[in-house]
N, C-alpha and C positions, 0 to 999 in steps of 0.2 A: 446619620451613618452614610460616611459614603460608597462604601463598598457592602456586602449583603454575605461575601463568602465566608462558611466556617472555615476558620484554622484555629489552629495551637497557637495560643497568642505569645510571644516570648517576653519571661519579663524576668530580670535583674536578678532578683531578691525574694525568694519566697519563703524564708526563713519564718519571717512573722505572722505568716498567709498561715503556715504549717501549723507553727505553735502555737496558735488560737484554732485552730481547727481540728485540735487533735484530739479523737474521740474521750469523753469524761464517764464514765460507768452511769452515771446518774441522770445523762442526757439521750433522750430519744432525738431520734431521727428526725428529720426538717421535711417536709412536701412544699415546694417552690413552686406557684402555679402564676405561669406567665400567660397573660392574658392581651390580646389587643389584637388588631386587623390582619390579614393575612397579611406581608410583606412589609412589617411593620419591623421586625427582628427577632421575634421568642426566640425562632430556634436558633441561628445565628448566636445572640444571648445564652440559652442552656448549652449550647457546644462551648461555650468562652469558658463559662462558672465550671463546667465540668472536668476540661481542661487543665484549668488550675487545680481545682481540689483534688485530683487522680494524682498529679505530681505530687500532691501532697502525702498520696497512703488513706486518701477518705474515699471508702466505697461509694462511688452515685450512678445512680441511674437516670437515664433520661429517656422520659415518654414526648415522643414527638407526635403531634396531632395527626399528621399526612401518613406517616407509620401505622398509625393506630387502626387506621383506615384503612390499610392494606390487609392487615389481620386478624386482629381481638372484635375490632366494630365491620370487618368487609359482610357487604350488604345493609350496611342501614345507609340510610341517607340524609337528606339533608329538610325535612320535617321536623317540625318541634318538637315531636314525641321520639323520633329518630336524632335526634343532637342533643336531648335530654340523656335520653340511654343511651349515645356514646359519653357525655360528660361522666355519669354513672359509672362503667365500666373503669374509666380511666382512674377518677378517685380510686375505686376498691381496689385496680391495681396498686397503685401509689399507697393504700395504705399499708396494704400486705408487706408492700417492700420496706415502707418503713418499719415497721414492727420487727422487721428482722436488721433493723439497723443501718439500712440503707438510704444515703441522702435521696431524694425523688425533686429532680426538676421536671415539671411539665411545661409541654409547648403546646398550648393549643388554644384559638380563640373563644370558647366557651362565650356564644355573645349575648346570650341571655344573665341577666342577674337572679332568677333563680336557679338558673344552672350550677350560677358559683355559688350561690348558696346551698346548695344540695351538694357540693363537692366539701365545702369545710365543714361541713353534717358531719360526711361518712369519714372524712379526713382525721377531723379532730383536731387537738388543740395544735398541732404542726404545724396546719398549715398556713401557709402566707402568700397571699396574692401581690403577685405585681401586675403594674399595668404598664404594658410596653406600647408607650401611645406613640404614634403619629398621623397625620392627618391622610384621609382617602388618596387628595390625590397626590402626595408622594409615594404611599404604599404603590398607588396605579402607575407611578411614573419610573417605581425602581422594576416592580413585574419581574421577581426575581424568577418565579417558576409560569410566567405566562398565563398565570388564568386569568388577570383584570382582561387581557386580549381577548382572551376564550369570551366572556362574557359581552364585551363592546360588539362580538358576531356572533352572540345568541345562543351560542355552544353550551355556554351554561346558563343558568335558572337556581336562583335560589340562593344567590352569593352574599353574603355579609357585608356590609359596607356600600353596598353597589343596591342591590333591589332587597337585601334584609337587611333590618337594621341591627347594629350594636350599642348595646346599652352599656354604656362606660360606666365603670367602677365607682362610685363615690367616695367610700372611703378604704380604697386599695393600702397594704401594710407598706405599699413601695411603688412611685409612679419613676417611670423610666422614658424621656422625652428624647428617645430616638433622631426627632430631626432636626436637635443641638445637636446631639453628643455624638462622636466617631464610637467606633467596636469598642476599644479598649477601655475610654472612660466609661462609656455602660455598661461594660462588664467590671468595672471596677468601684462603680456604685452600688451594684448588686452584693459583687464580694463582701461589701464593705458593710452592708444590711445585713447580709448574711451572716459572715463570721463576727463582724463587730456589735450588732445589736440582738441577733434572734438568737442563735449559737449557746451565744454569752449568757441573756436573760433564760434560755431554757423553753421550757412549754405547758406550765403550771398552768396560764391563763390564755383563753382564747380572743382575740382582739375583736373589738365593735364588730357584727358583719354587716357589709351593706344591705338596705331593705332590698327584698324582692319586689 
């Protein structure tokens, strides 16, 4: 990605985006959980997917990790037992939303792998991880919101990627390689998971989760 800023992406033709998207009585709601390094693109990514599907008449919501943190989770911090109970928080959000029919993209690194297993717990058969990979030091190099800074002068403590580690996904339902693909084909590969494969098959069955 070369650019990092959210916009309304313009595209052509959303006729067939629409009518594959268009809610089935017998289909619950999707919980999208984009997972990967700060600065990597989730949110960028759930502003694209949501963008589109709004145009479409599909109700979505999107939970932005940094959001989250201002509100629902302000005051926890960045402790294991503290990024456990925010990942917590966030699922029960997203499930609530879903149950009332609401598509739920989330943004947020979640870097623990029992994290994300304790999110498709509370989730349920919805949901689906992605992993919007790229490597540290391009996340470091794009510094869309300036924290790799903050932390190169010790401002912060405690950062994923940098002195925490993240334990990458092994088998994410959708990996997303950020530092190929410009905005629009990563939003357009998601799309294409989403409406064309998860959408379609429903939520009968819940897919392998990765070991904790």
């Amino acid at each position: 990605m070369k650019s990092l800023s959210p916009a309304v992406l313009a595209e052509p033709d959303l006729s067939d985006l629409c009518r594959a998207a268009a809610p089935r009585p017998a289909q619950a709601a999707c919980v999208v959980w984009l997972t990967g390094l700060s600065g990597a693109g989730k949110s960028t990514l759930a502003e694209g997917l949501r963008a589109r599907l709004v145009r479409c008449g599909v109700a979505v919501a999107v939970l932005d990790g940094d959001t989250v943190r201002q509100g629902l989770s302000q005051g926890l911090g960045f402790s294991e037992q503290d990024r456990r109970e925010n990942v917590r928080r966030i699922a029960e959000v997203a499930r609530l939303l879903s149950a009332q029919g609401v598509l739920v993209v989330v943004a947020a690194i979640a870097p623990r792998r029992a994290q994300r297993a304790l999110a498709r717990q509370i989730v349920g058969p919805a949901y689906r991880e992605v992993h919007v990979d790229a490597p540290v030091g391009l996340c470091e190099h794009r510094d869309v919101k300036g924290l790799y800074a903050r932390v190169r002068r010790g401002e912060l403590t405690q950062f994923t990627g940098v002195s925490d580690d993240y334990e990458m996904p092994t088998t994410p339902d959708l990996r997303i390689d950020t530092a190929a693909l410009g905005i629009a084909e990563a939003v357009q590969q998601l799309t294409v998971a989403l409406v064309g494969r998860w959408m379609a098959a429903g939520w009968t069955a819940t897919p392998g989760a990765e070991p904790a």
